[in-house]
C-alpha positions as CSV (number, residue, x, y, z in Angstrom):
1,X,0.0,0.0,0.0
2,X,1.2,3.2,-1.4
3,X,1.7,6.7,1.8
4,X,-1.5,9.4,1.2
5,X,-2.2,8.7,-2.3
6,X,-5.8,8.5,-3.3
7,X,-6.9,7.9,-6.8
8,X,-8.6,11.3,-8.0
9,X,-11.6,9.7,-9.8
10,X,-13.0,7.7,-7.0
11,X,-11.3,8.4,-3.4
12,X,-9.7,5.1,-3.0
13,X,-6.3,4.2,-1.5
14,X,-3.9,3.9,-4.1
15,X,-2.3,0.2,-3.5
16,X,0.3,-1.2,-6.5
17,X,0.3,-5.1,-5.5
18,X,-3.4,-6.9,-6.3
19,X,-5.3,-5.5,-9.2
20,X,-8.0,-7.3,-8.2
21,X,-8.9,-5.0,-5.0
22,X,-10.1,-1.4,-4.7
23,X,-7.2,1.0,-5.8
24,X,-5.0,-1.1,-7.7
25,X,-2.7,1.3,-10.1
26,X,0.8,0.2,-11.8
27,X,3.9,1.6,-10.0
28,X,4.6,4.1,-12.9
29,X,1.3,5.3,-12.2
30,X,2.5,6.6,-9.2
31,X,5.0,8.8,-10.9
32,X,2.1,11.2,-12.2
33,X,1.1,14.1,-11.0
34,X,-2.6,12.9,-11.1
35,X,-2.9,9.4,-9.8
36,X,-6.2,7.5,-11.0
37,X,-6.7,4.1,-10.3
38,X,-6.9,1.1,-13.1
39,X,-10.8,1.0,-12.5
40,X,-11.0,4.3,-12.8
41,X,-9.3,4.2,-16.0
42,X,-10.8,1.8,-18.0
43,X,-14.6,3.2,-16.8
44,X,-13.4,6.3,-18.4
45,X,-11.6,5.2,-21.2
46,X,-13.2,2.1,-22.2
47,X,-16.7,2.7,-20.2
48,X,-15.9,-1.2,-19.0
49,X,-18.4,-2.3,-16.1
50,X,-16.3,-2.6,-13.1
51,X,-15.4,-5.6,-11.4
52,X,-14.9,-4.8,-7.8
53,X,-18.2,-4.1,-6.3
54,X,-18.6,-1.8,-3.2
55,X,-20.1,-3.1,-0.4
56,X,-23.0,-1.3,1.6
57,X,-22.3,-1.4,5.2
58,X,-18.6,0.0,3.6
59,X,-20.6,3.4,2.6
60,X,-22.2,3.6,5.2
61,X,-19.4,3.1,7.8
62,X,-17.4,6.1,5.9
63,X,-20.7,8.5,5.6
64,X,-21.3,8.1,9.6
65,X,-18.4,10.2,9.5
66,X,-19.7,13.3,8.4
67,X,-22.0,13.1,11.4
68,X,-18.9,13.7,13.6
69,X,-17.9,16.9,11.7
70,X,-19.3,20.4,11.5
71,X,-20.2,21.0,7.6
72,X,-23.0,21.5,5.5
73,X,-24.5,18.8,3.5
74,X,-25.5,18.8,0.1
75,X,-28.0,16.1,-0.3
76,X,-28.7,15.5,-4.1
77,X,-31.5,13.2,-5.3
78,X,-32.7,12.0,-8.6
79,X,-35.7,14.0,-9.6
80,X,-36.9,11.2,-12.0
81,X,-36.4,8.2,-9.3
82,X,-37.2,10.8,-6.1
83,X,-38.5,7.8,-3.8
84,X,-35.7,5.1,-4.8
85,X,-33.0,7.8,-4.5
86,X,-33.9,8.7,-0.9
87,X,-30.8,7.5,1.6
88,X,-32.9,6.0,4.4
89,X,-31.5,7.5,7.3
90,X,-30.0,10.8,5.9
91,X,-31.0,12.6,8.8
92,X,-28.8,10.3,11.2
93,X,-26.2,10.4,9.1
94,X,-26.0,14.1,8.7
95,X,-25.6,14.6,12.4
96,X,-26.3,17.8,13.9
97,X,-25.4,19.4,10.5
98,X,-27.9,21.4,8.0
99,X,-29.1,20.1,4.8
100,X,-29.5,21.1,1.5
101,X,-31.5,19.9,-0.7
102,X,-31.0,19.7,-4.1
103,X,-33.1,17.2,-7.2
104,X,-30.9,16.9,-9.7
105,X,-32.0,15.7,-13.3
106,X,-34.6,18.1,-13.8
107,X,-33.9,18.7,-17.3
108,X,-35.9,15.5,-18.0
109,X,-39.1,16.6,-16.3
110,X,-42.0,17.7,-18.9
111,X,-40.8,21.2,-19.5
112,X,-44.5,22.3,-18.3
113,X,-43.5,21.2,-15.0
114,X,-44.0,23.8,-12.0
115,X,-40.8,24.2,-10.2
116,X,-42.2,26.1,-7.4
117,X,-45.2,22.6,-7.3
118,X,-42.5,20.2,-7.5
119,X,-40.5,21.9,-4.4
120,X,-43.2,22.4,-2.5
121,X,-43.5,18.5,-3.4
122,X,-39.9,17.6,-2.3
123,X,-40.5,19.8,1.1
124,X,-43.5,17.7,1.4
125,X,-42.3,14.3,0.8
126,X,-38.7,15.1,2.7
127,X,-41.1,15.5,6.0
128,X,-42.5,12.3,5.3
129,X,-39.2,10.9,5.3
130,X,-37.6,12.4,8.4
131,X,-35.7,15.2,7.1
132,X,-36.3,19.3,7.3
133,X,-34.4,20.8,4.8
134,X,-32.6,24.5,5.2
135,X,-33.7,25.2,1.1
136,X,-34.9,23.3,-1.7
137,X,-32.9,23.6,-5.0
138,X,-33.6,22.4,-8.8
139,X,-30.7,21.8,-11.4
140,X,-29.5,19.5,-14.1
141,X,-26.1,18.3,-13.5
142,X,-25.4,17.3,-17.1
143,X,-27.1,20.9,-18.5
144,X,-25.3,23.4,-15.8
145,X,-29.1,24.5,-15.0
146,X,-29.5,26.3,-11.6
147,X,-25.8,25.3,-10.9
148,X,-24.8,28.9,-10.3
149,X,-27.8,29.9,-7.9
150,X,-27.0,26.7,-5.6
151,X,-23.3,27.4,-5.8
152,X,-24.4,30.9,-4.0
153,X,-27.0,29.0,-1.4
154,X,-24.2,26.4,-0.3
155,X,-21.6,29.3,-0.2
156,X,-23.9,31.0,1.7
157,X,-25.0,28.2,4.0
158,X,-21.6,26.5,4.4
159,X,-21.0,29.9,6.1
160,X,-17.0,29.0,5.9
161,X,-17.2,26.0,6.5
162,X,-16.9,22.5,4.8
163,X,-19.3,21.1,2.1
164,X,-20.2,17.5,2.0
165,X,-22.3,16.1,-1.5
166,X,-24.1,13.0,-0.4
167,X,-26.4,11.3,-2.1
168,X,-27.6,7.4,-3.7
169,X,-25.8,6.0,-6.3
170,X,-25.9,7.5,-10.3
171,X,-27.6,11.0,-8.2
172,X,-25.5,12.9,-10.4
173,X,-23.0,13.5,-7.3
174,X,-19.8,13.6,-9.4
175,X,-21.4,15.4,-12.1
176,X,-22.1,18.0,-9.8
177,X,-19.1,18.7,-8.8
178,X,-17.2,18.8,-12.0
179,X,-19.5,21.3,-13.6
180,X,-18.5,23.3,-9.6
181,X,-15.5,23.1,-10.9
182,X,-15.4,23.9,-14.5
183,X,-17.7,26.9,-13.7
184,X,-16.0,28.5,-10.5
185,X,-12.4,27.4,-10.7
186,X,-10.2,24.5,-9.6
187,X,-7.6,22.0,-10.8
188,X,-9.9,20.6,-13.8
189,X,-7.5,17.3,-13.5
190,X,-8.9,16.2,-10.1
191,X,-12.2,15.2,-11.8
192,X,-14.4,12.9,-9.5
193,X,-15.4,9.5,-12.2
194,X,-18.9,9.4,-14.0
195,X,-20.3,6.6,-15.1
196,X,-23.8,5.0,-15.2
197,X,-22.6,2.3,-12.9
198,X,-23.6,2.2,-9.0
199,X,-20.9,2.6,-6.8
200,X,-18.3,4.2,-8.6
201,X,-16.9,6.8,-6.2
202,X,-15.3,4.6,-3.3
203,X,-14.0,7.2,-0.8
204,X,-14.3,10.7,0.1
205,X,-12.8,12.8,-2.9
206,X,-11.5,16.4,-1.1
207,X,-11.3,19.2,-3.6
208,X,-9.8,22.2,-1.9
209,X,-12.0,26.0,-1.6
210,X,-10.4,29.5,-2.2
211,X,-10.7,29.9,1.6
212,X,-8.9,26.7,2.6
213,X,-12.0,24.7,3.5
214,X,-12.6,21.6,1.5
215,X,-16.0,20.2,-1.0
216,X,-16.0,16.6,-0.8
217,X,-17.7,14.3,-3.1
218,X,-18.4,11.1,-1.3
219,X,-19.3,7.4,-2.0
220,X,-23.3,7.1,-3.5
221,X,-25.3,4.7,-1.1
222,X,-26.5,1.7,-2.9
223,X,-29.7,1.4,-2.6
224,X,-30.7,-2.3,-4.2
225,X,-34.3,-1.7,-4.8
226,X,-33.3,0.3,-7.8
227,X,-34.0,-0.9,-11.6
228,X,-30.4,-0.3,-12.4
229,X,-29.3,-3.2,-10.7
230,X,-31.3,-5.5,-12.5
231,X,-30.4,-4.6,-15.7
232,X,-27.3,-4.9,-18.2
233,X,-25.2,-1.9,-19.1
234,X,-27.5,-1.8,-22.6
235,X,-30.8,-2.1,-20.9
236,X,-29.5,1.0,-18.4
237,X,-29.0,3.6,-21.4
238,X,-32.4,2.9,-22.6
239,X,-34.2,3.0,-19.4
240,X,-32.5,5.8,-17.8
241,X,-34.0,9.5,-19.9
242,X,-31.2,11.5,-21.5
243,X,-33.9,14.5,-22.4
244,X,-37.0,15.4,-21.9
245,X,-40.0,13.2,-21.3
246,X,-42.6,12.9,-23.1
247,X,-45.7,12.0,-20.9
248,X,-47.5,9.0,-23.1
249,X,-51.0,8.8,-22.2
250,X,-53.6,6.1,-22.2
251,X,-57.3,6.0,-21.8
252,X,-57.9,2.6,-20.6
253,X,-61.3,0.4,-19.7
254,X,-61.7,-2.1,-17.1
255,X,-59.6,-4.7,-17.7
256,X,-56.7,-3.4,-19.6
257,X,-52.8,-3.6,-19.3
258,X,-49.8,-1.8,-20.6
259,X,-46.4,-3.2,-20.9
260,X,-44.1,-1.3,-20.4
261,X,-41.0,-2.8,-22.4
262,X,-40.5,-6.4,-20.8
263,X,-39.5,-5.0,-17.1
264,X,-43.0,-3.4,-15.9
265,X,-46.7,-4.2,-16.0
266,X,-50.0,-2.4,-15.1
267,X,-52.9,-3.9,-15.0
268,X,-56.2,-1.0,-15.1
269,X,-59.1,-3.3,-13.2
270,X,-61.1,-0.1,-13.1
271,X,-63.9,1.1,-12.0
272,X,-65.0,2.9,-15.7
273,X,-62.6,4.1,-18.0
274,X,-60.0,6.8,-17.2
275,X,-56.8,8.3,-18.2
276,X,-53.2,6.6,-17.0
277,X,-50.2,8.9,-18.0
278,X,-46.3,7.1,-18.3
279,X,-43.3,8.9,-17.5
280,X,-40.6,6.7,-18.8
281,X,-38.0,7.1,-21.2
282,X,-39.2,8.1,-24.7
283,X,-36.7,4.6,-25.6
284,X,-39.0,2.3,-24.1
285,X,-41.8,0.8,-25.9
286,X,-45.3,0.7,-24.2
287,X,-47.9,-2.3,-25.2
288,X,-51.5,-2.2,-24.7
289,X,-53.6,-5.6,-24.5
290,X,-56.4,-6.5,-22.6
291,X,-55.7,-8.2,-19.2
292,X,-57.0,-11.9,-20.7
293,X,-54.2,-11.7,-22.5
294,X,-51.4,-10.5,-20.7
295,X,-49.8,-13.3,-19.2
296,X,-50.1,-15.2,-22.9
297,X,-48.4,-12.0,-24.7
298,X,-45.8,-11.5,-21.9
299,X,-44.6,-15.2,-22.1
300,X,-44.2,-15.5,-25.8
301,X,-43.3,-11.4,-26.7
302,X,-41.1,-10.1,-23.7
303,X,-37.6,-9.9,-24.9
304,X,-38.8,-9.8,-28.6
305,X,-41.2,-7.2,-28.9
306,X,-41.5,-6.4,-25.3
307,X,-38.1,-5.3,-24.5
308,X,-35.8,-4.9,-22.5
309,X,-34.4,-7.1,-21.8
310,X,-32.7,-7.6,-25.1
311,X,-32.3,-11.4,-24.6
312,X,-35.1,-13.9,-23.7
313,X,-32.6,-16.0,-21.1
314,X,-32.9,-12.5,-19.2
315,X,-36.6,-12.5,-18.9
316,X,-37.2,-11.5,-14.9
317,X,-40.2,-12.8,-12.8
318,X,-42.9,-10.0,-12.4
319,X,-44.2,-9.8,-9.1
320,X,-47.4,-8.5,-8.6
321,X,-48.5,-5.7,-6.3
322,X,-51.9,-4.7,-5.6
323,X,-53.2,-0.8,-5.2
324,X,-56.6,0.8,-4.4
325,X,-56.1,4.4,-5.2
326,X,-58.5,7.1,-2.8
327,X,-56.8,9.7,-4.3
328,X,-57.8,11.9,-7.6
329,X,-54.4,12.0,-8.6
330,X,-51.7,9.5,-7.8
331,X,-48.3,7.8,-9.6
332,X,-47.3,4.2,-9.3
333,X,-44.0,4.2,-8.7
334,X,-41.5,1.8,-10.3
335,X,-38.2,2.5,-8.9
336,X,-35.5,3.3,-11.5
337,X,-38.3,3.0,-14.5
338,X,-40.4,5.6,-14.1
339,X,-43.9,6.1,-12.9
340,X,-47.4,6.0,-14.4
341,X,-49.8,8.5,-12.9
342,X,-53.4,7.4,-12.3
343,X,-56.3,10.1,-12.7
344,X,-59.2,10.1,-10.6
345,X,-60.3,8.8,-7.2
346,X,-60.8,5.0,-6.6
347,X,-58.8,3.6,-9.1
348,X,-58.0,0.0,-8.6
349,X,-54.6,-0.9,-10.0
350,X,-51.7,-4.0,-10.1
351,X,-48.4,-2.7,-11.1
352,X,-45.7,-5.9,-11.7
353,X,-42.0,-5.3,-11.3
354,X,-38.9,-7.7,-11.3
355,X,-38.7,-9.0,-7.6
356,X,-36.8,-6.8,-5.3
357,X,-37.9,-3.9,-7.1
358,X,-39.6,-1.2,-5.4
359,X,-42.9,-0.7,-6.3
360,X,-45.0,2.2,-4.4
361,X,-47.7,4.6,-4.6
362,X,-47.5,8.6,-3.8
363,X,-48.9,12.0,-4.3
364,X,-48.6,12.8,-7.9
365,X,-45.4,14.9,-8.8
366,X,-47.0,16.7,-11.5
367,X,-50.7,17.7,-12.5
């Protein structure tokens, strides 16, 4: 193991003698300015799935550290997956220490989407979950929107302090901060990793403030209820939106069930006919059928036309989960997929998702 060298892509320990753990770089790596690890490398370079896999109770062990420090926090979540993005627990592992919170990904919201509704949303569903933010903030990571005015709010807040970014994994964490950096100055070479692939940040990553304080980007929790880890590499690009969605809707009768690709199912047992609105990726091909016919269709068409998956030995087991919806305006929630939003008071509904994905209902986001 190699004195206080971390890789700059992920956090890691830089270590030179088993390429098969955490850290692993050649010795001539080491005499760079810029160290980065070997996985770091060839995620970059190559955009290779990594083959060392972070470990849960690791994360979570390193952020009950920031607990023990005076900083502010920078929470992001995904605006598109709100509810499987949530760290359970933030609160604890925040400490004492304010939070700010931020939904990232908003560039692939409907661009008729409220932004003063949808944080009035996050303020209301962050209760739910335990936490009381200090401020609610909207950007797009990838785009640069709203970077500037949070950069001001956690200057601001931080209030000289340090800043930690926390968040789930593929949050946009790393993103973040390299657009921090390309925008308000920095060493552009100590670039935190982006990749679609959970866990690729391994350790706290330090980048240093004009003040002498420090921003640090920090290991995504993994939260295994998500889509994305059901999925290949393939299936991910076409599930997860690159731009904006377009809202595909369906008036269905009693009875009736949409596909959506070969990973999601909803069944509409009614009562009467009414209006069911999917927010997925504009990749994804939605099926209507009538429910007699469902299970028939989805045995002989899912990985053909019903895809993804993209190969029939992939073809998951849909479990079924049953909803009675009081109110007029709720989304079925398919964690890492999207949501379908159901209109009108009553509704009864079965959404089907591989097992161990979440499935849930919640106040709509939109409408």
């Amino acid at each position: 193991m190699t004195d206080h060298i971390s890789c700059s892509g992920c956090g890691v320990a830089i270590q030179t003698e088993d390429e098969r753990k955490p850290g692993y770089a050649p010795k001539s790596a080491l005499n760079r300015e810029v160290v980065v690890c070997k996985r770091c490398f060839r995620l970059t370079h190559y955009n290779e799935v990594p083959d060392i896999k972070p470990q849960d109770e690791d994360f979570i062990r390193l952020l009950n550290r920031i607990g023990e420090t005076e900083a502010l926090i920078v929470y992001l979540v995904d605006i598109f997956d709100f509810n499987g993005s949530w760290v359970s627990g933030l609160q604890r592992l925040a400490g004492n220490n304010p939070v700010l919170l931020v939904g990232n990904k908003v560039d692939v919201l409907p661009k008729s989407t409220n932004p003063d509704k949808l944080k009035r949303w996050m303020s209301h569903m962050a209760r739910d979950y335990g936490l009381k933010p200090l401020d609610i903030h909207l950007i797009s990571a990838e785009k640069g929107t709203g970077i500037e005015e949070l950069a001001m709010a956690i200057d601001h807040y931080r209030a000289g302090g340090d800043v930690y970014v926390v968040g789930c994994t593929n949050v946009g964490k790393s993103t973040f901060i390299n657009q921090f950096i390309r925008r308000f100055g920095g060493d552009s070479r100590y670039q935190p990793t982006t990749s679609p692939f959970p866990g690729t940040t391994l350790d706290f990553i330090r980048l240093p403030l004009d003040d002498g304080r420090s921003l640090y980007d920090t290991p995504g929790v993994i939260n295994d209820h998500q889509i994305a880890h059901f999925v290949t590499y393939d299936e991910l690009k076409k599930i997860l939106p690159k731009i904006e969605i377009k809202p595909k809707v369906y008036q269905l009768n009693e009875n009736q069930t949409l596909f959506i690709g070969g990973l999601a199912r909803i069944d509409y047992r009614g009562p009467g006919r009414r209006s069911l609105v999917c927010y997925v990726s504009n990749a994804l091909y939605i099926h209507r059928t009538k429910l007699e016919k469902a299970d028939a269709l989805y045995e002989e068409q899912a990985g053909k036309l019903l895809t993804p998956p993209f190969s029939e030995e992939r073809i998951p087991k849909l479990v079924r989960h049953d909803f009675s919806l009081k109110d007029d305006h709720s989304d079925l929630v398919i964690s890492g997929l999207g949501w379908v939003s159901v209109k009108g008071q009553g509704a009864r509904v079965s959404a089907y998702a591989p097992a161990g994905v979440q499935v849930l209902r919640r106040p709509s986001i939109i409408g």
